[in-house]
MMTF fields as JSON, N, C-alpha, C and O atoms, coordinates in Angstrom:
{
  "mmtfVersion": "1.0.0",
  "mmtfProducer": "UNKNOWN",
  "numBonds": 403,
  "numAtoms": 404,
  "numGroups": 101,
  "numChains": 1,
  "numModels": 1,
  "chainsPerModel": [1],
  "groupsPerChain": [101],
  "chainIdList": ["A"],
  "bondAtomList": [4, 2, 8, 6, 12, 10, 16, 14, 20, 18, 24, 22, 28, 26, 32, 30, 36, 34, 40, 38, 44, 42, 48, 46, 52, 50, 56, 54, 60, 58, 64, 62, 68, 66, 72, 70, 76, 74, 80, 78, 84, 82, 88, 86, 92, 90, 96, 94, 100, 98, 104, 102, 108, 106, 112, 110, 116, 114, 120, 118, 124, 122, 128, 126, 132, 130, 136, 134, 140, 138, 144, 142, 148, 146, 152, 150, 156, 154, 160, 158, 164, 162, 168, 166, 172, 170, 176, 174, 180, 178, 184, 182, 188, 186, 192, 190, 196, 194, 200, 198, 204, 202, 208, 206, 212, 210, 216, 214, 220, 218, 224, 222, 228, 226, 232, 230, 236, 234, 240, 238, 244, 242, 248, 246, 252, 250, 256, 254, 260, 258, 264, 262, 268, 266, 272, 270, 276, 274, 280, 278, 284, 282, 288, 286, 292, 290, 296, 294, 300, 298, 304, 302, 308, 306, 312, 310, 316, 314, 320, 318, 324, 322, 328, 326, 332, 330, 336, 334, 340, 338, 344, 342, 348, 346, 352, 350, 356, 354, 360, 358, 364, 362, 368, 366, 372, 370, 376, 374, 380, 378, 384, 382, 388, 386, 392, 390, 396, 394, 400, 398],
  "bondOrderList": [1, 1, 1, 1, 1, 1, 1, 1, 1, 1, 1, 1, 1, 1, 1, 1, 1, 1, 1, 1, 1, 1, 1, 1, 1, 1, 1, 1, 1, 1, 1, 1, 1, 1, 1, 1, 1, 1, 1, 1, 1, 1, 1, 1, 1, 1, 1, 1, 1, 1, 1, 1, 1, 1, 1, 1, 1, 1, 1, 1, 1, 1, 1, 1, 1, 1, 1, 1, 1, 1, 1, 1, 1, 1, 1, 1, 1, 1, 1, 1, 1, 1, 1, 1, 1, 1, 1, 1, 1, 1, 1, 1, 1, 1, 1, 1, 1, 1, 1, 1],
  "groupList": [{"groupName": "UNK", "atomNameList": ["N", "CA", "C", "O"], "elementList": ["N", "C", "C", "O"], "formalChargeList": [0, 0, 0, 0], "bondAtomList": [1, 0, 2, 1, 3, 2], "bondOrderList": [1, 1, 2], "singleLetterCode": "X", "chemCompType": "L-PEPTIDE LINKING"}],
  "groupTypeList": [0, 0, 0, 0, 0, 0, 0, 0, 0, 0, 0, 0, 0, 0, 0, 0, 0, 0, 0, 0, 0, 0, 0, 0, 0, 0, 0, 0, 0, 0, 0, 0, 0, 0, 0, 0, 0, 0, 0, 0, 0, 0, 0, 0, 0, 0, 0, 0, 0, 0, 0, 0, 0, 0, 0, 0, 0, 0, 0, 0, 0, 0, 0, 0, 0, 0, 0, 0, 0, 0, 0, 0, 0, 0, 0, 0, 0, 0, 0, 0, 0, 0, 0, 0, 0, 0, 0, 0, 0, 0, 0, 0, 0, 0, 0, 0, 0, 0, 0, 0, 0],
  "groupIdList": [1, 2, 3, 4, 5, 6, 7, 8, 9, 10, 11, 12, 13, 14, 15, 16, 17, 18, 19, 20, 21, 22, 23, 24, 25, 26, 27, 28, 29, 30, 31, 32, 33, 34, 35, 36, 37, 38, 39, 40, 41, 42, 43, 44, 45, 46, 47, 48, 49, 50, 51, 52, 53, 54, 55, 56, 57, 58, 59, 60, 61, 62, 63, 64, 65, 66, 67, 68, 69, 70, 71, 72, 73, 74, 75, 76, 77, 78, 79, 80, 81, 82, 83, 84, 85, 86, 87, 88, 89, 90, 91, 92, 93, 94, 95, 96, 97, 98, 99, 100, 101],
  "secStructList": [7, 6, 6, 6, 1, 7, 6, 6, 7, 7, 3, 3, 3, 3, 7, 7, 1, 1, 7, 7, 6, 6, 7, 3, 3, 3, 3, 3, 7, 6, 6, 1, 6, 6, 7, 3, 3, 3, 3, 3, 7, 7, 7, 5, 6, 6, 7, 3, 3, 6, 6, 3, 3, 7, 7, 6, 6, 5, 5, 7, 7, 5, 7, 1, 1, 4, 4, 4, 7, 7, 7, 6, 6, 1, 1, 7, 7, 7, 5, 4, 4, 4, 5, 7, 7, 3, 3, 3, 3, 3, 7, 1, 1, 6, 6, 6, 7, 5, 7, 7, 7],
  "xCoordList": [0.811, 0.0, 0.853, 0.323, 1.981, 3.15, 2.304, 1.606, 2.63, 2.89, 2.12, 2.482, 1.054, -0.172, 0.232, 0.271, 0.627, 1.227, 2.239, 2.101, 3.612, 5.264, 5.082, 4.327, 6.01, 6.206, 6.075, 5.58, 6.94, 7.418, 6.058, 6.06, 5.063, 3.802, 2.805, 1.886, 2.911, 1.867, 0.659, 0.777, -0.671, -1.573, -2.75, -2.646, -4.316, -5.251, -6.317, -6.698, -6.696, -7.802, -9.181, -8.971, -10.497, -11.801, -12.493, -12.275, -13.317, -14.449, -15.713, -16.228, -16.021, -16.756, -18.489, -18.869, -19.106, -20.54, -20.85, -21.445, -20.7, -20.563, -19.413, -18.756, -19.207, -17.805, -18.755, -19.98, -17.215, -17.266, -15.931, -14.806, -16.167, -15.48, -14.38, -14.914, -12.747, -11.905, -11.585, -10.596, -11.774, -11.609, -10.307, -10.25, -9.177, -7.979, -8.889, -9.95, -8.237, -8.975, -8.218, -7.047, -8.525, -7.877, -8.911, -10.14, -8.241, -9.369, -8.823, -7.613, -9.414, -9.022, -8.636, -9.113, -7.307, -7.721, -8.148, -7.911, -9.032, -9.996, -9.737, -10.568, -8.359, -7.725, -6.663, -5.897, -6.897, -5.643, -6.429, -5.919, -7.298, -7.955, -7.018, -5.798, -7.412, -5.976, -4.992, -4.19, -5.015, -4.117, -4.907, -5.763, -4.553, -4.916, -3.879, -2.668, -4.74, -3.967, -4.063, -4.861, -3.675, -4.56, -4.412, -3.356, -5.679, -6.023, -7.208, -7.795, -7.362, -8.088, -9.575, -9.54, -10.715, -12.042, -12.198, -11.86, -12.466, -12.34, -13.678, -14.153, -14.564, -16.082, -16.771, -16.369, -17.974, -19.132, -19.882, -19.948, -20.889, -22.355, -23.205, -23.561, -23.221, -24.031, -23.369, -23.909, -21.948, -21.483, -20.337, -20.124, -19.888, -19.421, -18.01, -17.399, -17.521, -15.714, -15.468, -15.288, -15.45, -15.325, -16.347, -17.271, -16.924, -17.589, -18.455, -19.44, -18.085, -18.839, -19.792, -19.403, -20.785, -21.469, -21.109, -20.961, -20.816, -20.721, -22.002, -22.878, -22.049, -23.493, -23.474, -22.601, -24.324, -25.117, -24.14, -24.159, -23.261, -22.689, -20.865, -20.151, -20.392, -19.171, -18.764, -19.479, -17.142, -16.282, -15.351, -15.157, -14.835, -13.508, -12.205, -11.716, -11.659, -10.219, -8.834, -8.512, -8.243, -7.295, -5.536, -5.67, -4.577, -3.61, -3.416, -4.022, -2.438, -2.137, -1.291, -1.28, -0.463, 0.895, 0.431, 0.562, -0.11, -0.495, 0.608, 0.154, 1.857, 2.336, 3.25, 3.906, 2.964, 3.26, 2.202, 2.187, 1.007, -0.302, -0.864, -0.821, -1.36, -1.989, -3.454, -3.34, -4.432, -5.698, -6.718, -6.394, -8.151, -9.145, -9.013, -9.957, -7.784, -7.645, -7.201, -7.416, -6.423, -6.063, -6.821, -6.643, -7.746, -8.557, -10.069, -10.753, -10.831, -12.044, -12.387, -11.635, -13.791, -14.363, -14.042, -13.674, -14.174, -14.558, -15.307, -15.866, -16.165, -17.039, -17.201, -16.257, -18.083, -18.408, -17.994, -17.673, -17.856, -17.402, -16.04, -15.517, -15.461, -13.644, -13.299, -12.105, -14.064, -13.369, -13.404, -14.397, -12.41, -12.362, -12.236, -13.011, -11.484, -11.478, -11.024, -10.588, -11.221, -10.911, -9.532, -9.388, -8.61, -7.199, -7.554, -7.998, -7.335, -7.685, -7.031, -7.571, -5.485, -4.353, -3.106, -3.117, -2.059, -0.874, -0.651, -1.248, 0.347, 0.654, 1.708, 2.035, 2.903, 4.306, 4.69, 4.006, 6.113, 6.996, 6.573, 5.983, 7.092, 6.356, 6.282, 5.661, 7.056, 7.182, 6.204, 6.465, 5.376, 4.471, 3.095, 2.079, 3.137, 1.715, 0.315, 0.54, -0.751, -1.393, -2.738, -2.55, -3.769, -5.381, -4.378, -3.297, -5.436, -4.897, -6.136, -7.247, -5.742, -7.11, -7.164, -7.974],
  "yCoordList": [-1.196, 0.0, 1.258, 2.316, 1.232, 2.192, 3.518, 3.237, 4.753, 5.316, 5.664, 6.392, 5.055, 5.172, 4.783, 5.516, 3.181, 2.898, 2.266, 1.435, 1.89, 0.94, 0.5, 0.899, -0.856, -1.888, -2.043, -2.727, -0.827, -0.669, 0.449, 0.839, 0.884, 1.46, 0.898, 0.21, 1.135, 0.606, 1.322, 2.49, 0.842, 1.381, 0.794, -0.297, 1.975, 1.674, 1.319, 2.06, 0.275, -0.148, -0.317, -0.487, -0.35, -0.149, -0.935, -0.668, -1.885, -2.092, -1.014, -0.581, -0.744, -0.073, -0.441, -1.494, 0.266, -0.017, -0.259, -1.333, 0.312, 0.117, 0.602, 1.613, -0.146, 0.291, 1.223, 1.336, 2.145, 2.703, 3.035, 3.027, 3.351, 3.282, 4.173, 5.257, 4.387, 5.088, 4.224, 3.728, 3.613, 2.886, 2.122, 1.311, 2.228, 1.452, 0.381, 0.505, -0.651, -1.975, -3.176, -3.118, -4.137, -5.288, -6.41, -6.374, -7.124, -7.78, -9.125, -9.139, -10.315, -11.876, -11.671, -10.819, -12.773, -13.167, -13.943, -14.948, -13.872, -15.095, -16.156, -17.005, -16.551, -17.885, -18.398, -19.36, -17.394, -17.978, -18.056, -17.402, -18.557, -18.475, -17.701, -17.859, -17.257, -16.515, -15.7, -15.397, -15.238, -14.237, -12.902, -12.808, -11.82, -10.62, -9.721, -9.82, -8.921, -7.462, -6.413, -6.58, -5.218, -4.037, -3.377, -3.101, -3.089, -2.672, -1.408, -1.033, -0.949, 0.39, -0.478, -1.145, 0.069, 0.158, 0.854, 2.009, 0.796, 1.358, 1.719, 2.854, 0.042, 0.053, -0.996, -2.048, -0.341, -1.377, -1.545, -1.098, -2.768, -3.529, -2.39, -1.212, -3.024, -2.266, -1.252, -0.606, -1.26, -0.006, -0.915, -2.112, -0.409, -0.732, -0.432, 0.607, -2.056, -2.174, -2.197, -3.324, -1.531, -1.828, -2.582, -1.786, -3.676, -4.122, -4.948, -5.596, -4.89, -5.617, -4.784, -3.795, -5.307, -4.853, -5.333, -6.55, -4.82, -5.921, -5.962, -5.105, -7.336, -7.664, -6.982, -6.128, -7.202, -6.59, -6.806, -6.21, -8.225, -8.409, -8.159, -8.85, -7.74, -7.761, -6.241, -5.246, -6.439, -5.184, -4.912, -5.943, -4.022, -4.159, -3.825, -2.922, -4.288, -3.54, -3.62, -4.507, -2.45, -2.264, -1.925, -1.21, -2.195, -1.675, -0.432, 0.19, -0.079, 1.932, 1.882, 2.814, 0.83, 0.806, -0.479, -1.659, -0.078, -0.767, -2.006, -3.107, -1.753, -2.472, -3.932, -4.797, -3.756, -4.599, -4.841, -4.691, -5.215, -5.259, -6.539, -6.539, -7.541, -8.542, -7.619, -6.444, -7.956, -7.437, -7.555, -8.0, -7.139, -7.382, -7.202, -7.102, -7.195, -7.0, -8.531, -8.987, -9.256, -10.182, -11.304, -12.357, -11.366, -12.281, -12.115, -13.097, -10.824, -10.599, -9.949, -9.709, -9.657, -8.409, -9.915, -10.992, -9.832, -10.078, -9.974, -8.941, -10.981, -10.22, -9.514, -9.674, -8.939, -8.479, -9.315, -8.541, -10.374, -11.173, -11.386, -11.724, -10.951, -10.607, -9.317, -9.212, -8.252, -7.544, -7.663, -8.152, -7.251, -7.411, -5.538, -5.233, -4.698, -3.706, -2.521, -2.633, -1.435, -0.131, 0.27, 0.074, 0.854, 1.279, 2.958, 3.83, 3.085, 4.272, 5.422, 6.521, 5.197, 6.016, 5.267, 4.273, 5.998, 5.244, 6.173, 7.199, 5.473, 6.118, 5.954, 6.681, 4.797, 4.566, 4.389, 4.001, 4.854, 5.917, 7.713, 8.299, 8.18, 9.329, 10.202, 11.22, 9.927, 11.556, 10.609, 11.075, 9.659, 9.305, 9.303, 9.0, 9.737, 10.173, 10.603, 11.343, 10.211, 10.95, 10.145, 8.937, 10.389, 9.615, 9.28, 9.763, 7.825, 7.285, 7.755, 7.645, 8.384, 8.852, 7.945, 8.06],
  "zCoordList": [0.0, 0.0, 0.0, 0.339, -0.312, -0.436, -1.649, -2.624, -1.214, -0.016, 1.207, 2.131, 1.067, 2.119, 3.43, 4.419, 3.344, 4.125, 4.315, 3.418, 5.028, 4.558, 5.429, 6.316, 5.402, 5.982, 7.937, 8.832, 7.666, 9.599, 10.04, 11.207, 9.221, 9.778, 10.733, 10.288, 12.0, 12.758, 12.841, 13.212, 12.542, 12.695, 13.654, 14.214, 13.823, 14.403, 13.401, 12.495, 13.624, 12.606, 13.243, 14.444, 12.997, 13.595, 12.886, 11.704, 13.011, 12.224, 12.403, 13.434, 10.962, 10.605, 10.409, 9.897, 10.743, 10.674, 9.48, 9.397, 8.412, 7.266, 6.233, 6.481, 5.095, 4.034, 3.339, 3.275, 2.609, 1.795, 0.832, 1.331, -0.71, -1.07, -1.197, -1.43, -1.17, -0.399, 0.399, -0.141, 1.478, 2.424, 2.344, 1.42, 3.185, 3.548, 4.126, 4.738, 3.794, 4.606, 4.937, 4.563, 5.472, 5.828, 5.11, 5.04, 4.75, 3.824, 3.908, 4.129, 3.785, 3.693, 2.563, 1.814, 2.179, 0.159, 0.038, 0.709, -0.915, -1.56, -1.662, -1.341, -2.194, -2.408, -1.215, -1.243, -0.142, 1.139, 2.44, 3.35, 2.672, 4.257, 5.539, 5.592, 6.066, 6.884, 6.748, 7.631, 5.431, 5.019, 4.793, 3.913, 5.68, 5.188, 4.306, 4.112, 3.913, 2.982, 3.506, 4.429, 3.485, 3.023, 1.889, 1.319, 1.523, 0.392, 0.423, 1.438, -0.739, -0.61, -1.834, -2.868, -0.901, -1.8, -3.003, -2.742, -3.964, -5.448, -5.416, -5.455, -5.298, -5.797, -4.922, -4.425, -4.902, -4.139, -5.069, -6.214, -4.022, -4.176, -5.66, -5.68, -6.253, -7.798, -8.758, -9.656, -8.326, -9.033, -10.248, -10.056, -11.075, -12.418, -12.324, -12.076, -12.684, -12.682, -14.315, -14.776, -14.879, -16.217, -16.852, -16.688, -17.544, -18.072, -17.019, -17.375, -15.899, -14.994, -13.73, -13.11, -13.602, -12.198, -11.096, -11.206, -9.704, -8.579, -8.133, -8.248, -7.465, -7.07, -5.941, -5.785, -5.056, -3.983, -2.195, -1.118, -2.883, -1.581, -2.193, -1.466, -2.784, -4.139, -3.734, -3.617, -3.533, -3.281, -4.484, -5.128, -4.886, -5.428, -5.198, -5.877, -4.509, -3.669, -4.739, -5.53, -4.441, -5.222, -4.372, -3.379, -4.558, -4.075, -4.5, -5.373, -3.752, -3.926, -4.943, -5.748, -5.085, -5.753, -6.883, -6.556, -8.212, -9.171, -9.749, -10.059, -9.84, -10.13, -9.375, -9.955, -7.874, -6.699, -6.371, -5.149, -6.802, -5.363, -6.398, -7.628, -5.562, -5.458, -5.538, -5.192, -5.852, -5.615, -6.639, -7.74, -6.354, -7.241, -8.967, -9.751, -9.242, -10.594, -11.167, -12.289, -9.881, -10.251, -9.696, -10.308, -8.54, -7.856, -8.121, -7.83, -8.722, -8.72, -7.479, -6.534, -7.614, -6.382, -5.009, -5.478, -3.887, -2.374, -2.061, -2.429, -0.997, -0.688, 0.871, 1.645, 1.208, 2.445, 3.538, 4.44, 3.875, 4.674, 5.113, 6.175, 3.466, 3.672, 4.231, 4.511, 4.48, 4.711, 6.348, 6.886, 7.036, 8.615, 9.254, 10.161, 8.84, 9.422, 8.451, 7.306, 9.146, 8.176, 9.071, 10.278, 8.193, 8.479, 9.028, 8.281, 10.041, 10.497, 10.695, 10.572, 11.106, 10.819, 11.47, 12.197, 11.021, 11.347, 12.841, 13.167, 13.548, 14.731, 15.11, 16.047, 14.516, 14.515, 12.891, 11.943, 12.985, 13.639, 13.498, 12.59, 14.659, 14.563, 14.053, 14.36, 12.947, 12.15, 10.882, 9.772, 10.813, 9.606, 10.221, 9.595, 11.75, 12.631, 11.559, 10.601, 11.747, 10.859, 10.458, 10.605, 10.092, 9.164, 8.151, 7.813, 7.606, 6.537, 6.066, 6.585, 4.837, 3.549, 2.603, 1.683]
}
């Protein structure tokens, strides 16, 4: 998620009442039970990835950094069930203090 967020970034994450898109997130991958990411929301439930609609329960998460990121370009949308929390801001080290947008 470079430059949003690097490696040695510790952050506070929240589950959210509801997603939206923008959203830093922590997300399962589809094909690894137990493995999270973070990744940023592009598109939700009914809205248009290119030639496709997502259905009603269907995310589309994207990495920040297009050419390193694993993500819905290469696995398809997720659904609601994968996602676990919203990235809320970093808080170590301190000079990268700050909301993650």
């Amino acid at each position: 998620m470079a430059p949003t967020l690097l490696p040695e970034d510790w952050a506070l994450i929240v589950v959210p009442r509801r997603w939206r898109r923008g959203d830093v997130v922590v997300v399962e991958h589809p094909g690894r039970p137990g493995y999270e990411m973070v990744k940023r929301i592009l598109a939700g439930p009914g809205e248009r990835v290119g030639e496709r609609v997502l259905g009603p329960d269907e995310w589309w998460v994207e990495g920040d950094h297009p050419v390193a990121s694993t993500d819905s370009r290469h696995f398809g949308p997720v659904r609601t069930e994968a996602l676990r929390a919203r990235v809320l801001l970093v808080y170590w080290p301190r000079g990268r203090r700050g909301l993650v947008r």
